[in-house]
KOLVOLUM-594044 format. One record per residue (C-alpha): x, y, z; chain; residue number from 1. Coordinates in steps of 0.05 Angstrom, whole numbers, plus 32768, in hexadecimal, padded with zeros to 4 digits. Example, Ala and Ser with C-alpha at 12.3 -4.5 7.8 and 13.67 -1.06 7.14 Angstrom:
2
      u      v      w   chain   resi
   80F6   7FA6   809C       A      1
   8111   7FEB   808F       A      2
! end
This chain:
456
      u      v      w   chain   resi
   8577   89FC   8B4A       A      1
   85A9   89CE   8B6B       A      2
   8589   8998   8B62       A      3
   8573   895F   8BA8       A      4
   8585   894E   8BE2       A      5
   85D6   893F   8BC2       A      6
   8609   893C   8BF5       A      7
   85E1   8955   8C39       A      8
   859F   892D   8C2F       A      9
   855D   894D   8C45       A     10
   854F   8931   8C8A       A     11
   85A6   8941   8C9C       A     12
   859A   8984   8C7F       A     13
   8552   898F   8CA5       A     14
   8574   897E   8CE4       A     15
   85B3   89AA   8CD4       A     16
   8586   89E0   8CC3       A     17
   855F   89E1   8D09       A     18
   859E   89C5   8D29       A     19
   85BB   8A02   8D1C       A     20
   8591   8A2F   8D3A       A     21
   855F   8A11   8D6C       A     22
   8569   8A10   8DB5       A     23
   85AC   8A4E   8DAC       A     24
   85CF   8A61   8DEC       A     25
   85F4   8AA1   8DD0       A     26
   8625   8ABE   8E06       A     27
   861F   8B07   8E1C       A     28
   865D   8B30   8E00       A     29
   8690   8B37   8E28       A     30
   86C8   8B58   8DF8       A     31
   86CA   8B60   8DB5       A     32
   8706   8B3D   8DAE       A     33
   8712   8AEE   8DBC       A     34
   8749   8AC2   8DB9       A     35
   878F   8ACB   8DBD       A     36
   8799   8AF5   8D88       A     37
   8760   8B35   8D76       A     38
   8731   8B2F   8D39       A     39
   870A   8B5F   8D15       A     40
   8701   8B3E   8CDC       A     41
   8734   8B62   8CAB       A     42
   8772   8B37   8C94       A     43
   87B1   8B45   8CA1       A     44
   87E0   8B66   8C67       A     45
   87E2   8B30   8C2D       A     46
   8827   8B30   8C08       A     47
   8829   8B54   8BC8       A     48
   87E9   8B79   8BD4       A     49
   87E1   8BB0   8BA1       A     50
   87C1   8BF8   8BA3       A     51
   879E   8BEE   8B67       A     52
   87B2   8C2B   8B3A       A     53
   8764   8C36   8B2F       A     54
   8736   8C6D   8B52       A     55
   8714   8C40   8B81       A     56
   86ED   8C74   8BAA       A     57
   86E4   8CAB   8B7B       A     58
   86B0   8C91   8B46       A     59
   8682   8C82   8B7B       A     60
   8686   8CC4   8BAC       A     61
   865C   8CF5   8B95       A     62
   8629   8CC1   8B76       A     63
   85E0   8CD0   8B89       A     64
   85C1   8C93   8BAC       A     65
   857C   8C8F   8B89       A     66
   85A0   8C8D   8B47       A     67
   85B1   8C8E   8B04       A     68
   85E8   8C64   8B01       A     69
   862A   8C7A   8AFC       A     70
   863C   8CA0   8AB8       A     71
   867A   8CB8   8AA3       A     72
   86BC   8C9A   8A8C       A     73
   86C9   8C6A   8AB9       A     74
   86DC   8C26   8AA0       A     75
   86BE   8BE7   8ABA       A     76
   86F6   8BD8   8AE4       A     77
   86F6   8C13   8B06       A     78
   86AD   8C1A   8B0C       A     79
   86B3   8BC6   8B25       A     80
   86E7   8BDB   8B52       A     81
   86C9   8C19   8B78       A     82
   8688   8BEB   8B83       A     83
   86AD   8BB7   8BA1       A     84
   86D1   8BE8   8BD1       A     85
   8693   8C0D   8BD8       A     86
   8672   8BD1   8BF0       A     87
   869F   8BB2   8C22       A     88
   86CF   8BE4   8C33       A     89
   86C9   8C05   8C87       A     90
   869F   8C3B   8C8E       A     91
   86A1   8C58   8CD6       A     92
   86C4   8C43   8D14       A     93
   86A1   8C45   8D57       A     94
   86DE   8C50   8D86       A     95
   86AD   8C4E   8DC2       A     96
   8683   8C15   8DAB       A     97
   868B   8BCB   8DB6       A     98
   868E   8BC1   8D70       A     99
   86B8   8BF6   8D4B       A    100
   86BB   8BE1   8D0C       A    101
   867A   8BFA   8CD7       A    102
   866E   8BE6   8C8F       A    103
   8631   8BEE   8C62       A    104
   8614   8BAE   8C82       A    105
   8610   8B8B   8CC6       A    106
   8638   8B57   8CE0       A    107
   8635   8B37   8D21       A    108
   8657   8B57   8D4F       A    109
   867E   8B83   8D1D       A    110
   86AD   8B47   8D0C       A    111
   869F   8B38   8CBF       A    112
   86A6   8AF6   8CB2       A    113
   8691   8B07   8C6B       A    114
   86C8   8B1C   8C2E       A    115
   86C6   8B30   8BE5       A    116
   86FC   8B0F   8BAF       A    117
   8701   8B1A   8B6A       A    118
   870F   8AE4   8B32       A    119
   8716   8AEC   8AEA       A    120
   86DA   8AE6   8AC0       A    121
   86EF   8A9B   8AAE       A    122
   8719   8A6F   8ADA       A    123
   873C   8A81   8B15       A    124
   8785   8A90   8AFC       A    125
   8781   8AC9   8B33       A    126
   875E   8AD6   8B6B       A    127
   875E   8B1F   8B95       A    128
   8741   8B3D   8BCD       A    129
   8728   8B7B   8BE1       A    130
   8739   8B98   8C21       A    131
   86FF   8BBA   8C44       A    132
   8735   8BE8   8C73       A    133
   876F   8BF8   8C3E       A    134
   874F   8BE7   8C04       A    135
   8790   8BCC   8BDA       A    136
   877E   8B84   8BB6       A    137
   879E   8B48   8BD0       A    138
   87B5   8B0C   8BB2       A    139
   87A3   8AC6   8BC2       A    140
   87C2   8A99   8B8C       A    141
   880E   8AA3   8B70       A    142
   87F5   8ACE   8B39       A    143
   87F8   8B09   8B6A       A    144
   87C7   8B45   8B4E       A    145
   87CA   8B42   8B03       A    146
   87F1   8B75   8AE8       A    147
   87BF   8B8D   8AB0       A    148
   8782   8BA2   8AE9       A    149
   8752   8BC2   8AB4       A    150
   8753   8B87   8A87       A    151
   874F   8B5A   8AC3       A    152
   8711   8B74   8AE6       A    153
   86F2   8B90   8AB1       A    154
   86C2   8B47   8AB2       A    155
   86DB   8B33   8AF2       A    156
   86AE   8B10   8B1E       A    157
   86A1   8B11   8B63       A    158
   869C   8ADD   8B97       A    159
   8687   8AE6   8BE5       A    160
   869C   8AB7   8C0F       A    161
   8690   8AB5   8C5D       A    162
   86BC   8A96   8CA0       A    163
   868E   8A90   8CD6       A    164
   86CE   8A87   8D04       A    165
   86D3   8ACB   8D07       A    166
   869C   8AD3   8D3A       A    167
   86A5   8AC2   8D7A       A    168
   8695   8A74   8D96       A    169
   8663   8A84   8DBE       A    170
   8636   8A8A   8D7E       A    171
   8642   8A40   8D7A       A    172
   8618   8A20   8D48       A    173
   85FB   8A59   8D30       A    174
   863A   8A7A   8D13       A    175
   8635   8A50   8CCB       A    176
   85F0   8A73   8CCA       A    177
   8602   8ABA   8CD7       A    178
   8640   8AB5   8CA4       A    179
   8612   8AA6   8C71       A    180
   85E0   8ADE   8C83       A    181
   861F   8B12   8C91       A    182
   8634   8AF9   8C3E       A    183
   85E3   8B08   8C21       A    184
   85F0   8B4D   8C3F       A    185
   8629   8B5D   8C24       A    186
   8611   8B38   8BDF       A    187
   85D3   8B6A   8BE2       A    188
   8606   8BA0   8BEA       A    189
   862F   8B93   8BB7       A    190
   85F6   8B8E   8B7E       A    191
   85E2   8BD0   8B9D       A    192
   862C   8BEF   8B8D       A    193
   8638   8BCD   8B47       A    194
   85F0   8BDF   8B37       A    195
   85F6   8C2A   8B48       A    196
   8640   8C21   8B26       A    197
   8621   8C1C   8AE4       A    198
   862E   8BCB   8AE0       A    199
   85F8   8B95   8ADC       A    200
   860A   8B5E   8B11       A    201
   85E5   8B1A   8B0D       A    202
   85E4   8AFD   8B58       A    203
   85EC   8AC1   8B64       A    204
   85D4   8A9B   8BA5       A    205
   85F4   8A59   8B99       A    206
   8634   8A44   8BB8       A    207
   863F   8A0D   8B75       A    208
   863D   8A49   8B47       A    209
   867C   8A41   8B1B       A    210
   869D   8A7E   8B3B       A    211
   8693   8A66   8B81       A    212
   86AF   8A1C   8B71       A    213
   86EC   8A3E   8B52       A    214
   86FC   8A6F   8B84       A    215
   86F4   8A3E   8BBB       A    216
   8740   8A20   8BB8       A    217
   8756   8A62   8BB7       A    218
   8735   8A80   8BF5       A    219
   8753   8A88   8C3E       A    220
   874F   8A4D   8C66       A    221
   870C   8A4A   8C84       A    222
   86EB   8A7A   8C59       A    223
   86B8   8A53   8C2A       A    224
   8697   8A7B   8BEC       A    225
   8647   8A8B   8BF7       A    226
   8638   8AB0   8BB0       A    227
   864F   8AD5   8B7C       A    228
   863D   8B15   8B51       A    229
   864E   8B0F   8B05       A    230
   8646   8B41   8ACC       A    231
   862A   8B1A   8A9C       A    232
   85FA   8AE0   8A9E       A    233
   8611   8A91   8AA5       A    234
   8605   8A54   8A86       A    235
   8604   8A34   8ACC       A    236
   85BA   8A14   8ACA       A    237
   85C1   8A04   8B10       A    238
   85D0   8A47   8B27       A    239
   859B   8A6E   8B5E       A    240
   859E   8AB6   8B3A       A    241
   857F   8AFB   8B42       A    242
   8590   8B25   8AFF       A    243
   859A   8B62   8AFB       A    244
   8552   8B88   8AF6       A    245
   854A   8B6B   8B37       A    246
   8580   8B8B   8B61       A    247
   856F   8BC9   8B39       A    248
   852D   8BC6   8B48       A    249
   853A   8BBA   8B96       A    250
   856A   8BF2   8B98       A    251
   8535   8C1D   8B75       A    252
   84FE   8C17   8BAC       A    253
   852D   8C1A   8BE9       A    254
   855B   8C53   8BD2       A    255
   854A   8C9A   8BE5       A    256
   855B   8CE4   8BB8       A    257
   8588   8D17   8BCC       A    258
   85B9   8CF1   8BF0       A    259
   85FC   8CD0   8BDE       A    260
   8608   8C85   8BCE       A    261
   8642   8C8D   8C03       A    262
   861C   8CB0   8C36       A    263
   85E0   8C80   8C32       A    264
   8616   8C47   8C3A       A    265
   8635   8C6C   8C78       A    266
   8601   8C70   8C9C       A    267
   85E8   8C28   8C98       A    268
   85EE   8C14   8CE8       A    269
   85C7   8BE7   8D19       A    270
   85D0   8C1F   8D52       A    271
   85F8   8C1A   8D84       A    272
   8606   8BCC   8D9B       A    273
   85F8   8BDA   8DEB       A    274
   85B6   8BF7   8DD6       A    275
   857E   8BD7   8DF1       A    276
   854B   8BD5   8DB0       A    277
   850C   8BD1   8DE0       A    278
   851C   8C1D   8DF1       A    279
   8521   8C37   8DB7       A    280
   84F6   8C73   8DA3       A    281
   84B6   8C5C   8D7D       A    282
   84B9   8C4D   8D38       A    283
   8473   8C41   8D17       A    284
   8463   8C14   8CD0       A    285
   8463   8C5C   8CB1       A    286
   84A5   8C6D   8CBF       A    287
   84C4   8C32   8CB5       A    288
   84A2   8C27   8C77       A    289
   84DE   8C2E   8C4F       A    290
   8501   8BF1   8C71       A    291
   84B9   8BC8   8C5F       A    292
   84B9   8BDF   8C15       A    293
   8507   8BD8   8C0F       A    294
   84F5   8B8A   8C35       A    295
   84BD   8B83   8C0C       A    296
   84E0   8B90   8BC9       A    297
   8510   8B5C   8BD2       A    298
   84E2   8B26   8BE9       A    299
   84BA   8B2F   8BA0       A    300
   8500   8B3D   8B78       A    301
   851C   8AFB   8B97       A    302
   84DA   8AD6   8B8B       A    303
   8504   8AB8   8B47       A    304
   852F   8A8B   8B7B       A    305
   84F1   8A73   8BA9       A    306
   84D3   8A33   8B9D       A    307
   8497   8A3E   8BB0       A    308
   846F   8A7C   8BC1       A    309
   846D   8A6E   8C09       A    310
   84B4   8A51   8C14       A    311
   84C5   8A9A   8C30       A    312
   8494   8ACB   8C50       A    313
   84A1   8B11   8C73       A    314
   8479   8B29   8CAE       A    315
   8474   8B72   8CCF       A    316
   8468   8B77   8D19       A    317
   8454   8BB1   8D3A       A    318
   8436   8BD2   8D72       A    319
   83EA   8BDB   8D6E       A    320
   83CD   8C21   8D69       A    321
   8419   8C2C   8D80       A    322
   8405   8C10   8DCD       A    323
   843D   8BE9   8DEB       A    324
   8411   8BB4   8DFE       A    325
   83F3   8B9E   8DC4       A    326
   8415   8B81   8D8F       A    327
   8410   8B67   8D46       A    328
   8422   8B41   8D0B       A    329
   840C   8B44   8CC3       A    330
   8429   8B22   8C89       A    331
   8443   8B4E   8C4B       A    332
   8430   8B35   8C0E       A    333
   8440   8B41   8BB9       A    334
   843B   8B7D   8BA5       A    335
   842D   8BA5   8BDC       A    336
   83F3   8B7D   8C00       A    337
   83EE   8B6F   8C4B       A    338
   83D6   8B34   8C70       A    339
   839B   8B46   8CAA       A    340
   83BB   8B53   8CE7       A    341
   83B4   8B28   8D24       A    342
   83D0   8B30   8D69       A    343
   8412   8B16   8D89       A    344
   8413   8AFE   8DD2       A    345
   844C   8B16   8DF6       A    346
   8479   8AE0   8E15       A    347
   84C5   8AD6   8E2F       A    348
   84D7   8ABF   8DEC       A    349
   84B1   8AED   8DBA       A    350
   84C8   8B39   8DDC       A    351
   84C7   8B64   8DB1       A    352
   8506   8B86   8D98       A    353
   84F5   8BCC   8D84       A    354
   84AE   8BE8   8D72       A    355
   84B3   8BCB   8D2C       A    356
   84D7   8B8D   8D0C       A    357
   84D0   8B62   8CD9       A    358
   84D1   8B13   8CDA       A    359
   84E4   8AE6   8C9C       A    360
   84CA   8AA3   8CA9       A    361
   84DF   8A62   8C77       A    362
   84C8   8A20   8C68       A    363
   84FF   8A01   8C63       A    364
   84F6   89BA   8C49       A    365
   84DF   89D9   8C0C       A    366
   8528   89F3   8C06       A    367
   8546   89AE   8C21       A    368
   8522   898C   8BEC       A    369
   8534   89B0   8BB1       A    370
   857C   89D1   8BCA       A    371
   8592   8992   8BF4       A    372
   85DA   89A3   8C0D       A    373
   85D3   89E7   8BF4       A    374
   8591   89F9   8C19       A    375
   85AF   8A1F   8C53       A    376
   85EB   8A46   8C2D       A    377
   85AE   8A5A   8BF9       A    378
   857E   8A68   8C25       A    379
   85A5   8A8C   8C5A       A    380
   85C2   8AB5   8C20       A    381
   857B   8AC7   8C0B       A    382
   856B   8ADE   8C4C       A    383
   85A5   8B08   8C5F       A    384
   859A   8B2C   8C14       A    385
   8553   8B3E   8C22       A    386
   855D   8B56   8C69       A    387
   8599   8B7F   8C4E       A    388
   856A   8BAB   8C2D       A    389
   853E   8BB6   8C64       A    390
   8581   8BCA   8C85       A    391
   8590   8BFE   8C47       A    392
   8545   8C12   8C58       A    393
   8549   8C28   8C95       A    394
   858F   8C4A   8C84       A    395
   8569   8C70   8C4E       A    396
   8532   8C8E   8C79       A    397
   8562   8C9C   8CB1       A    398
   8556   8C5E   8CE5       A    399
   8575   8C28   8CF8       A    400
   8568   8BDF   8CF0       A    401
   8584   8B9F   8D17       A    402
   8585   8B6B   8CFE       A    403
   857B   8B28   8D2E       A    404
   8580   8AD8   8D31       A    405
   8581   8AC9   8D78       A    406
   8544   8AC1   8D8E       A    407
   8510   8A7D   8DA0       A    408
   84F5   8A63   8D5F       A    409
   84C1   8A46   8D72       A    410
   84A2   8A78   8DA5       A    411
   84A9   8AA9   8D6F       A    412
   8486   8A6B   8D3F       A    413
   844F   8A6B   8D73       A    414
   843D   8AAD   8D80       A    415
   8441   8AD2   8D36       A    416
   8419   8A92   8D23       A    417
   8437   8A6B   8CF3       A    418
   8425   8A27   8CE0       A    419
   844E   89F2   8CE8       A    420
   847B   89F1   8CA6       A    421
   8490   8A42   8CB9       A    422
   84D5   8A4B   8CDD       A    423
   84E6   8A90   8CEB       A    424
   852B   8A9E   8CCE       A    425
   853A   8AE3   8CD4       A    426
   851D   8B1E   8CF0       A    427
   853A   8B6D   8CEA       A    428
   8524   8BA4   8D17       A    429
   851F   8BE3   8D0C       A    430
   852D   8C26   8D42       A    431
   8531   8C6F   8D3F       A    432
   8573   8C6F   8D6E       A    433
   85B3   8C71   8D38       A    434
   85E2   8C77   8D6C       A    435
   8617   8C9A   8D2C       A    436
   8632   8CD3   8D55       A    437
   865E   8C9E   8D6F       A    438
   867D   8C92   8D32       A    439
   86B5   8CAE   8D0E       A    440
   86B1   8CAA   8CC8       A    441
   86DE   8C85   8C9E       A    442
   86EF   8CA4   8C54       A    443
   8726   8C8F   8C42       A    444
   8737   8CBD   8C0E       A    445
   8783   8CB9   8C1A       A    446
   8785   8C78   8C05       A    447
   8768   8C80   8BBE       A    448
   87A7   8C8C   8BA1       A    449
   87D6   8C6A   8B6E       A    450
   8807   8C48   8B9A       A    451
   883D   8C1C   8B82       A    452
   883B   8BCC   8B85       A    453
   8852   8BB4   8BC4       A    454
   8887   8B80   8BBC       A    455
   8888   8B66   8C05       A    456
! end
């Protein structure tokens, strides 16, 4: 825990938190690109960057998704190397799509205003990122890439850490918000890769974590670390952490056999982004049950980090006897259980998005209380690693699943009947429309080489 309302205090950080995202005005898109200069959200060649002289894509290709872990010779660094690139590295471009860029997770807009870096297991005497297009590590202090990379990473930790000026203004205050939901994804990601890599990663939710406050002088202006993964347990008491029989566990449920860890990364997408999700071709609770039990694993595996049971709840809503008109909501509970269902009135503010979604609803002065200044990076972080999984779901049994924070809170509030301490945080939809044969695959193959050290 991180203790009271320190720094933010609980009414300045209950305001913040509805500030934030009551009352949005979200601008249609209008190019992908803003500013005077374009952004996708990849950095621009780093000076001494270094093709590490380490397999980074090949322990990890021919993998099997549903497990065992990966066996063989490998050496941690390599194995914590190929999950890292694994993880964050692009995975299709969409030439014909507003948003051409595709990794294992969504990201508004395809932007990424979310990054993985690398620190030593203790201190921060270097600090290296991985490039999600070129996949060469990048240097952020003096220190440049240490020279010795298998001693290095072999305990190396790993920090996310989010901009949310990467997205474009018109987000306005929500884009803190989505940065930190864009970083749970890609933590949820990552503890999928260095699980199935044969590593043990303890995640950790908290921005104070040791790893975080180290790596935070080091980082790119603007970028501020959300969480880190480590590969052994710390003596941090204040530390928010899942350990590792948790993110196996998720992964366990929400995988599916005889298909590749790759492939099942690949084709993670939230269809096509001019697709209307009201027309997409009915999905019922059965078939979309593996994005529930993938969304209902995670809730229970991240129960350790909730501070009380009903500080975060998950709702399905669904048609009725699958007839447009009639709609419903029922909560899912531990272990499997459902709440009764009960109907949802249909106004201007609660459409729904596809045939099924899922809502995750918060109380959050329960969060305020105990996380003070923390509450929203924790919470958001939380959110954006449960609804991850529901996104490897749906990947897993061939749909797609968007997921979606603009929207009228209290409408929604209103009509799947919460009572007044609920504030619906997050919701994910899910659609039979993948909208793929768009996309050209990125492999990337050619660039798993042993390169020399660049000296520019």
């Amino acid at each position: 825990m991180t203790g009271g309302p320190t720094g933010r205090g609980f009414t300045e950080a209950l305001a913040h938190f509805h500030g934030q995202s009551h009352d949005k005005d979200v601008a249609q898109v209008e190019t992908l690109f803003f500013g005077p200069e374009v952004s996708n959200g990849l950095a621009r060649p780093v000076p001494g960057r270094v093709h590490a002289p380490l397999p980074a894509l090949a322990p990890l290709r021919e993998l099997d998704a549903a497990g065992p872990a990966l066996g063989g010779p490998w050496s941690p660094a390599q194995r914590l190397l190929a999950a890292c690139v694994e993880a964050v590295r692009v995975r299709r471009i969409s030439a014909a799509d507003r948003y051409p860029v595709h990794r294992a997770y969504p990201s508004p807009r395809g932007l990424f205003g979310a990054d993985l870096f690398l620190l030593p297991h203790v201190g921060a005497q270097w600090c290296v990122r991985v490039d999600p297009l070129s996949h060469v590590l990048q240097p952020l202090t003096e220190a440049g890439v240490p020279a010795d990379l298998e001693s290095a990473l072999t305990r190396a930790r790993v920090v996310v850490a989010v901009d949310h000026r990467r997205y474009p203004p018109e987000y306005g205050r929500l884009r803190p918000s989505l940065a930190l939901l864009e970083g749970g994804h890609l933590l949820a990601t990552l503890g999928l890769t260095l699980s199935r890599s044969g590593l043990n990663p303890y995640t950790h939710l908290d921005p104070g974590h040791p790893a975080c406050a180290e790596a935070r002088a080091l980082l790119p202006e603007g970028m501020e670390p959300s969480a880190a993964l480590t590969l052994a347990p710390t003596s941090d008491a204040h530390s928010v952490v899942l350990p590792p029989e948790v993110t196996a566990r998720v992964a366990e449920v929400t995988a599916r056999p005889d298909r590749t860890l790759r492939r099942w990364l690949d084709e993670r997408t939230s269809g096509v982004s001019t697709a209307n999700l009201v027309t997409s071709t009915h999905v019922s609770p059965q078939e979309g049950s593996g994005v529930t039990s993938a969304l209902m694993a995670a809730l229970d595996a991240a129960r350790s980090a909730l501070l009380a049971p009903d500080s975060l709840r998950l709702y399905r809503h669904a048609l009725e006897n699958d007839r447009v008109g009639e709609r419903t909501v029922c909560e899912l509970l531990p272990e499997g259980a459902q709440g009764l269902p009960r109907p949802v009135p249909r106004t201007d503010g609660t459409n729904f998005s596809s045939t099924l979604g899922h809502t995750l609803a918060v109380d959050f002065p329960v969060w305020a209380h105990a996380h003070g200044r923390y509450a929203e990076p924790i919470l958001h972080t939380l959110l954006g690693w449960i609804t991850q999984w529901g996104c490897l779901g749906a990947s897993a049994t061939d749909l797609c699943a968007r997921p979606m924070r603009n929207y009228v809170e209290e409408e929604w509030a209103a009509a799947l009947g919460f009572a007044p301490d609920q504030t619906p945080a997050y919701q994910l939809w899910v659609r039979a429309e993948r909208g793929t044969y768009m996309d050209v695959p990125v492999d990337a193959e050619e660039t798993d080489h042993t390169a020399p050290r660049e000296t520019s």
